[in-house]
N, C-alpha and C positions, 0 to 999 in steps of 0.2 A: 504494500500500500504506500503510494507517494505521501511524503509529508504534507500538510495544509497549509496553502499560502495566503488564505485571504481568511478574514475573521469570520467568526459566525456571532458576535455582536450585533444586537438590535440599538441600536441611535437612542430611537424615544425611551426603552427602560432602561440603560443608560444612567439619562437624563433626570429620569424620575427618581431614582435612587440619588441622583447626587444630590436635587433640593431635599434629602433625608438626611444627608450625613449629619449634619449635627445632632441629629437625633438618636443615632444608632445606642448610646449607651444608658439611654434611660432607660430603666424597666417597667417606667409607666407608660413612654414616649409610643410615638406611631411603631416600636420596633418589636413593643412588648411580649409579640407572639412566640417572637425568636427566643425572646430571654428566657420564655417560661417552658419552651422546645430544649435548650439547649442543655439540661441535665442531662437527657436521657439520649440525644442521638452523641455528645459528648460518651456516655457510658458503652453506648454501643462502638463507637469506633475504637476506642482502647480496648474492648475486649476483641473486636476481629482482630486486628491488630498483633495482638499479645496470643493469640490465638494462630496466626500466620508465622508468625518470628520467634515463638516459642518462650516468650516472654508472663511475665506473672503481673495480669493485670491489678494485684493489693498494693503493687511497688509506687510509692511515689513518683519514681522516676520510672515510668513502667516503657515508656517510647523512647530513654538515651540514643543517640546515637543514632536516629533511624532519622531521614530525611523528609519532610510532611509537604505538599503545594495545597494550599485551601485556593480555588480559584470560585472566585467571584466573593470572594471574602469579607464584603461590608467592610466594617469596621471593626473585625478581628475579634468577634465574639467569641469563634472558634479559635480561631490563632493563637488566643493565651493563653487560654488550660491547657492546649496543646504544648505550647511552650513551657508552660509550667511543669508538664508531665515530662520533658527533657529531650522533646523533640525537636528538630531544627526546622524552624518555621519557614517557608515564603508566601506571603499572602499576597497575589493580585487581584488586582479589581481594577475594569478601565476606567469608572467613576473615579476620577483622579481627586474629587469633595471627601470620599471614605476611604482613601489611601489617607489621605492629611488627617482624618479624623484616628483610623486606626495606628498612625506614624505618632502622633499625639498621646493615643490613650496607650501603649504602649511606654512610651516615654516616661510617661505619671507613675506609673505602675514597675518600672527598672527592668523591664524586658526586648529584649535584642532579638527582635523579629524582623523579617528583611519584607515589609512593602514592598508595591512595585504598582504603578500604574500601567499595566500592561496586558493581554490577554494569553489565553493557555498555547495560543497559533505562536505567539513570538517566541513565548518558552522553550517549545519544542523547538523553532527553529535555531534558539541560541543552544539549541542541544542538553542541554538538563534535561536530568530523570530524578523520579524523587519515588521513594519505599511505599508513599502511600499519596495517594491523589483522592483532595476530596470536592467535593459538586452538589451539596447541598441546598438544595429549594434554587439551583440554576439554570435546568434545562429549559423550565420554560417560558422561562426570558427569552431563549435564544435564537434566531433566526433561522439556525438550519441544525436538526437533533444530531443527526449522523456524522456529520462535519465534527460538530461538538464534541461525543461521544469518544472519537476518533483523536482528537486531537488530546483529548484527557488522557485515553489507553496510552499514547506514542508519549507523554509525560513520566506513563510509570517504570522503572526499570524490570528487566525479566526477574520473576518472581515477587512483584512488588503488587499493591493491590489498590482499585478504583472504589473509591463507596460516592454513591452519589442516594439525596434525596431529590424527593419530591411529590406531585399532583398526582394520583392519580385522575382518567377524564373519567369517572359517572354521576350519573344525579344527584347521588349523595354528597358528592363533591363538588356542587355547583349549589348543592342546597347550603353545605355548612362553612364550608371556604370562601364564600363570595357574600353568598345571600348572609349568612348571621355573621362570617370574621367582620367582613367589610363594614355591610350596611346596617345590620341589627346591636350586636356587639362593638363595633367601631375596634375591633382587634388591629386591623390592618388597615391604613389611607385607601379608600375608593378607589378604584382602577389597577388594583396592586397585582389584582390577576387578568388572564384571559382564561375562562374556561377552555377555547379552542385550544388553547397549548398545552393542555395538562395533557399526560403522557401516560398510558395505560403501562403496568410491567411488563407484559409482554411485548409492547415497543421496544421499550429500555433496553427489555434484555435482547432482544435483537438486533438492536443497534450496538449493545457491546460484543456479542457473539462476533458479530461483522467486523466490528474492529479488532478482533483474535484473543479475546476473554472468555473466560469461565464464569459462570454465576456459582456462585458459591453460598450468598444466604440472600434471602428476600426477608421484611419483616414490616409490618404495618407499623401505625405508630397510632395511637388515640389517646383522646381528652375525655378525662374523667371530670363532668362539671360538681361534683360532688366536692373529691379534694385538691378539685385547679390544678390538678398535676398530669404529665402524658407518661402513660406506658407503651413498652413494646406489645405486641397484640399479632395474632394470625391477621386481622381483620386488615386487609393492605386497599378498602374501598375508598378511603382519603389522601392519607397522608402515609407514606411507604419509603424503605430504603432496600435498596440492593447494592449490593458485594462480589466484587469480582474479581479475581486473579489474572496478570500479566503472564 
């Protein structure tokens, strides 16, 4: 498969994520979803992870030494406990507003994570690989899935692994993602999705398949309005991640 030369960046979301960046680290702010998200797919990636590399995920430092790409990385909600857990971070994001914002909050916090205003096409072609490539709630921003997908897998080194989240596309997901996150709830800024982009797993995973991956775990993710907290779940009709092997 030839390298990717052109991006698979969309312009307008983009855009709309930049008038966010100041926002990204309140946990009341427009980002809130993420912050209340971010235990648990946090938990899940350290255990594939520790899981793949044969590592003990109780370890504080359970990721040393392993090289991490969060692409499309806001403002490195991910990137720190990442870091924190002793991984060596690079977060891009072409919103060059949540590079400055995560280049900052980083800063505040004495951790040494390498931003980058850049997309995952220029990475590969500056030739970097990295142990684990992450794509969480990014595809379907994207312009083109395959392209994407593609240019993620050509990021990770052989025997290194892709986890990406995201949308699944059914009703349910049009019902509780849009209809109550957005406009009931106010979880999420209005327009924050397109239902059409949401990505069925069976896409996903054929789109990594295509780009020369293994699927390795699929896992749902749901909100319990009971105790405001998300678990991992069979139930992959919303919100779902899959794991794949280089």
């Amino acid at each position: 498969m030839s390298e990717p030369s052109s991006s698979t960046v969309d312009p307008e979301e983009v855009a709309r994520f930049d008038r966010l960046a100041r926002e990204w680290w309140d946990p009341k702010g427009p980002m809130r979803a993420l912050h209340r998200l971010n235990p648990v797919r946090l938990a899940y990636i350290r255990d594939e992870v520790c899981r793949r590399f044969d590592r003990d995920p109780r370890s504080l430092r359970s990721l040393s030494g392993l090289r991490v790409l969060d692409v499309g990385c806001g403002a490195g909600l991910l990137c720190e406990p990442l870091a924190r857990l002793g991984a060596s971070v690079v977060g891009i994001d072409p919103a060059s507003a949540n590079i400055a914002a995560a280049r900052r909050h980083a800063q505040q916090g004495g951790l040494a994570i390498d931003y980058r205003p850049e997309t995952v096409e220029a990475v590969v072609r500056g030739g970097e690989r990295f142990d684990l490539v992450l794509a969480m709630e990014v595809i379907e921003h994207v312009a083109d899935r395959g392209a994407f997908v593609a240019a993620c897998a050509r990021a990770a080194t052989p025997g290194g692994l892709l986890i990406m989240a995201t949308l699944n596309r059914t009703l349910r997901s049009f019902a509780l993602a849009i209809v109550a996150a957005e406009y009931l709830l106010g979880w999420l800024p209005r327009g924050t999705h397109e239902w059409e982009k949401f990505v069925t797993p069976e896409e996903l995973g054929e789109a990594m398949r295509a780009a020369g991956l293994r699927i390795l775990d699929r896992q749902g993710v749901v909100y319990d309005p009971l105790s405001g907290t998300w678990t991992l779940s069979r139930d992959m009709s919303v919100n779902y991640m899959l794991t794949a092997g280089a």
